[in-house]
C-alpha positions, 0 to 999 in steps of 0.5 A: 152600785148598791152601796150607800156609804161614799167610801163603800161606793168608791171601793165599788167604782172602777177602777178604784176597785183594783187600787192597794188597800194603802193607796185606796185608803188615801183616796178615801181621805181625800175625797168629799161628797158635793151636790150640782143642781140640775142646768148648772155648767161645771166647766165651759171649753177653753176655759179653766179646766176642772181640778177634781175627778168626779164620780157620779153617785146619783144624777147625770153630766151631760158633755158638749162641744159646740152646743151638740151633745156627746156624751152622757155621764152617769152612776159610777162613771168618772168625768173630768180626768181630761182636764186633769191630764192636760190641764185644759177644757176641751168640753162643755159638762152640764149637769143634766140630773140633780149630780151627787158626784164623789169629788177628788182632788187633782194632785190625789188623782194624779199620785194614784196613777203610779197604779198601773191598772188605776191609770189604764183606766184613764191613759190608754186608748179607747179600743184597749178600754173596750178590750180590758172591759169584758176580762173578767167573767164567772168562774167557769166550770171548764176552764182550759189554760187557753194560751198554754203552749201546744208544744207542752202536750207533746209526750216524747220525741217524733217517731220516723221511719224511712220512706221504703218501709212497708205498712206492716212494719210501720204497724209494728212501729206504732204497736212497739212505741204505743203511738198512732202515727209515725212521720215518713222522711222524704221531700217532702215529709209525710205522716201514716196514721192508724186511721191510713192503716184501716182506712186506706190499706185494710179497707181497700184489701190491701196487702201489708208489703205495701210501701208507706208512701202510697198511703202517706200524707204529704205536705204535712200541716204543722203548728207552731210549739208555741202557739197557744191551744185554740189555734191547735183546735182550729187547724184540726177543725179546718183540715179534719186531721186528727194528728197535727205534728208540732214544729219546734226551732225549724224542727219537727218535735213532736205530733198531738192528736185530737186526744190529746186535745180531748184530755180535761177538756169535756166541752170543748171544741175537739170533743163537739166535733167527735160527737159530729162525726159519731152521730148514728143519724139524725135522732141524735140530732137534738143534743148539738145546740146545747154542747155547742151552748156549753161550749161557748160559755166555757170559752167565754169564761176561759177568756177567749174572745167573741170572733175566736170563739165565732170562729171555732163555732162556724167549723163545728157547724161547718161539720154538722152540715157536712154530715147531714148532706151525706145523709141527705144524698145516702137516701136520695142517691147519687146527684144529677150533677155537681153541687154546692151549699153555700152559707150567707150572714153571720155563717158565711162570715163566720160569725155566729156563736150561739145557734140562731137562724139559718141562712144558706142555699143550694147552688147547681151545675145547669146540666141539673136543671131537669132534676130539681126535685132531687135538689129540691130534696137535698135541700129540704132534708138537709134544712130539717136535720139542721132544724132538729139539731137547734138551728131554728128556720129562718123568719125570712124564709132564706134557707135552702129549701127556698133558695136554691137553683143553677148556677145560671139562675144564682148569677142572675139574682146576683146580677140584679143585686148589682144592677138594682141594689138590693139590701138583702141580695147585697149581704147574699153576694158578698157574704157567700161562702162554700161549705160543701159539695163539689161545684165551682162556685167561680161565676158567683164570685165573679159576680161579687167581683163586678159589684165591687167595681160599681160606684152605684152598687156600694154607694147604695151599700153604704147607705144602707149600711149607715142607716143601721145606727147606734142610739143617740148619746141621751136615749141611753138613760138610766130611767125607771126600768132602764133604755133598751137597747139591741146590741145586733141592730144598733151596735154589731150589725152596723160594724158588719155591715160598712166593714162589708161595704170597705170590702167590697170597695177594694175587692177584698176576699175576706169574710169575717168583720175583723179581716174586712177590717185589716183589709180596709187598713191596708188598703189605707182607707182606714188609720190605725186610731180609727181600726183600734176603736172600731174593731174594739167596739166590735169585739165589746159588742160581740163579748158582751151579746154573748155574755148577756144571752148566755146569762138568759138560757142560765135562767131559763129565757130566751137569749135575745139581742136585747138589754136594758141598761140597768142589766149592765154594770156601770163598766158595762155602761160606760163601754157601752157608750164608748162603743157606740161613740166609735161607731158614730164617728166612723159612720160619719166618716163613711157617710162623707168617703162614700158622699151619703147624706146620714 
């Protein structure tokens, strides 16, 4: 908000910013610069309401209920629309710096909310502010058509054969038509592709008056033709299929490949994830960080939210680990017993986007307890790898190579977590999450499922969770180099971590903040008003980190979760607020559900 010149600073000022040149040059007409000292009250509630927008050029408004402030309004934020769209003063505003304030009168503001995007700003409610706040972004340069139907890269009609018709001539069928697969008839249908054909027919010396149905694929996994792109490219992720027949009117239409994702779309997720499979070893490991940097910065870009783009990094990382634990067991021989990765925090949510710290473990069966350094082993090689692809050890040393053990031992540890509450061990039982390897991981489960049944256990969880808080409305300022803030420690993290507590209490399954949260509305304890802006912060928050650590690694410094405000636009500022607004409110109303004192 360089400009000097009012007019100039209102065309700037959102959401003036969107209004038609004919209904902005009415505002600028109307509007008028005036000065309130520092100390003065503009409006007491419940008395006579305000009659002008405002907004602020220089200088600070301080709103108040009570006595106790609320919130604090600064360069390029509007105040007093309340008034104006109620006609009533519900707040106290105080001017708290020396105001310069560009001043519109009410019936102007009012005949300027026939604009739809204009009146957004100020009718709709707190978590779609927050949603529309980070829509736009820098031109990207790959920018897919994220919610472009999948039904429109089919290239023709699907292709059956019968369920007797042998391998070779399905191969001819393929070759004839130039496809790589055909769908088999029967109940239920299958599918034969030419990784079948190589695989499970050539590779097994297998002869070609096989019958299909010895190699088909059945149930088929089938999208929707009007689902958008991304949700093509998690299916693919999650199965490891490269062919994903595609259901139209109760209908199969069509079947896309992983090319046909691939075409135009160098950095995104299906080609991170062919780069992972075709990793010759572990030399080639230093690249991954930065395809999956470049990745998310296009979906970003592109317009897809943090949590999609979260979950997209989580399969591909998700992947790479699988990859590096084949490795690991190559060189180190058949294991002594079955065995589990798990992942924890952000990884075990699915949650993480840019690579930061490992937090994972290496669970086996008991029968391995006499063949700890082969695990031991596994674990080390496996933390390395993911070292040398980006993922930097963790400062808390919570990796595997630290943190692996039988299954007896991990149930223990899980057990004190409930018995003698412990912060970190807490995030270990309710986070875990399975990534590979073959063992049950049934009794930590269960373990997670005991604490949700102690009253003491989520009591402690909840207090601990709500020590983690935003900053106070007056800490965020506008001064000399501008407040700090940690937008994971102050803002994400005590999202994550009543959301964690929520679903604990009702013995939700879910792992990722946003499905926690849904849970928690279910369940009723939790209305809709309250998810809206609760979530919408979340999503802010998450969008916002993203943005601002991408724009570091662009200049070359390290992202971090840090941000002063004089980095953020007055927009940015203001969301901001909002978000860390909604979370106070909901941590007060935890505080009081779970009777912890703030």
């Amino acid at each position: 908000m360089a400009a000097t010149d009012p007019v100039a600073f209102l065309r700037s000022a959102q959401p003036f910013d969107a209004l038609a040149d004919e209904d902005f040059a009415r505002a600028a007409r109307a509007v008028e610069v005036v000065f309130h000292a520092a100390g003065e009250r503009l409006v007491r509630a419940g008395g006579a309401p305000l009659q002008h927008l405002y907004v602020v050029r220089k200088g600070a408004v301080r709103l108040e209920r009570d006595g106790r402030a609320l919130q604090l309004v600064e360069e390029g934020e509007c105040f007093g629309y309340t008034s104006l769209l109620t006609g009533e003063a519900s707040l106290d505003v105080v001017v708290e710096d020396d105001l310069v304030a560009l001043r519109l009168p009410g019936e102007v503001f009012r005949a300027l909310l026939a604009d739809a995007r204009f009146a957004r700003q100020f009718t709709v409610g707190l978590g779609e502010r927050l949603r529309r706040s980070l829509d736009e972004a820098p031109a990207p340069a790959f920018a897919p058509d994220l919610t472009r139907q999948v039904g429109a890269l089919l290239h023709g009609p699907a292709v059956w054969i019968e369920p007797g018709t042998t391998v070779r001539d399905a191969a001819r069928v393929m070759r004839e038509r130039r496809i790589s697969s055909v769908l088999v008839g029967g109940a239920p249908p299958g599918i034969v592709t030419d990784r079948d054909l190589r695989d499970r027919v050539l590779a097994e010396g297998l002869g070609a008056d096989l019958g299909v149905d010895a190699i088909a694929t059945r149930p088929l996994r089938t999208i929707a033709a009007g689902a958008p792109l991304y949700e093509a490219w998690l299916v693919l992720l999650d199965t490891g299929l490269h062919h994903l027949p595609v259901e139209r009117d109760g209908a199969i239409a069509g079947v896309v490949t992983s090319g046909d994702l691939l075409k135009g779309v160098a950095h995104g997720p299906i080609a991170v994830l062919r780069s992972v499979e075709r990793l010759p070893g572990r030399e080639a490991l230093q690249g991954y960080g930065a395809r999956v940097t470049e990745m998310v910065r296009a979906l970003l870009a592109a317009g897809l939210d943090a949590p999609a783009i979260a979950g997209l990094v989580a399969r591909l990382d998700d992947a790479l680990v699988r990859r590096v634990l084949r490795w690991a067991e190559a060189e180190l021989g058949p294991a002594p017993a079955p065995w589990a990765w798990l992942a924890f925090g952000s990884e075990g949510r699915m949650e993480q986007t840019l690579l930061t710290d490992q937090d994972n473990g290496l669970v086996y069966a008991d029968a391995g307890a006499g063949e700890r350094p082969w695990f031991a082993a596994l674990a080390d090689r496996a933390n390395a790898d993911l070292e040398a692809a980006g993922f930097p050890p963790c400062r808390g040393d919570h990796v595997a190579r630290r943190a692996h053990g039988t299954v007896s031992e991990w149930t223990a540890r899980l057990a004190r977590a409930v018995d003698a509450p412990d912060p970190h061990d807490a995030a270990l039982l309710l986070d875990l999450r399975l990534v590979a390897g073959g063992l049950e991981i049934a009794p930590l489960e269960a373990a997670a499922a005991r604490g949700a049944r102690d009253v003491r256990f989520l009591r402690a969880l909840a207090r601990d969770a709500i020590a983690f808080a935003p900053p106070p409305s007056l800490a965020l300022r506008l001064r000399g180099a501008g407040s700090t803030v940690d937008l994971k420690w102050q803002g994400i993290s005590p999202v994550v971590f009543l959301a964690r507590c929520y679903a604990a209490e009702i013995g939700a399954a879910e792992r990722p903040t946003l499905a926690r949260l849904e849970a928690a509305v279910r369940a009723g304890l939790m209305d809709a008003d309250l998810f809206s802006s609760v979530a919408g912060a979340y999503r802010f928050l998450l969008g916002l980190r993203l943005r601002v650590q991408l724009g570091r690694l662009a200049r070359g410094a390290p992202a971090t979760n840090e941000v002063t405000l004089t980095e953020l636009s007055s927009v940015e500022r203001a969301r901001l607020k909002d978000a860390f607004r909604a979370i106070r409110a909901w941590q007060d109303k935890a505080a009081y559900h779970w009777q912890v004192e703030r």
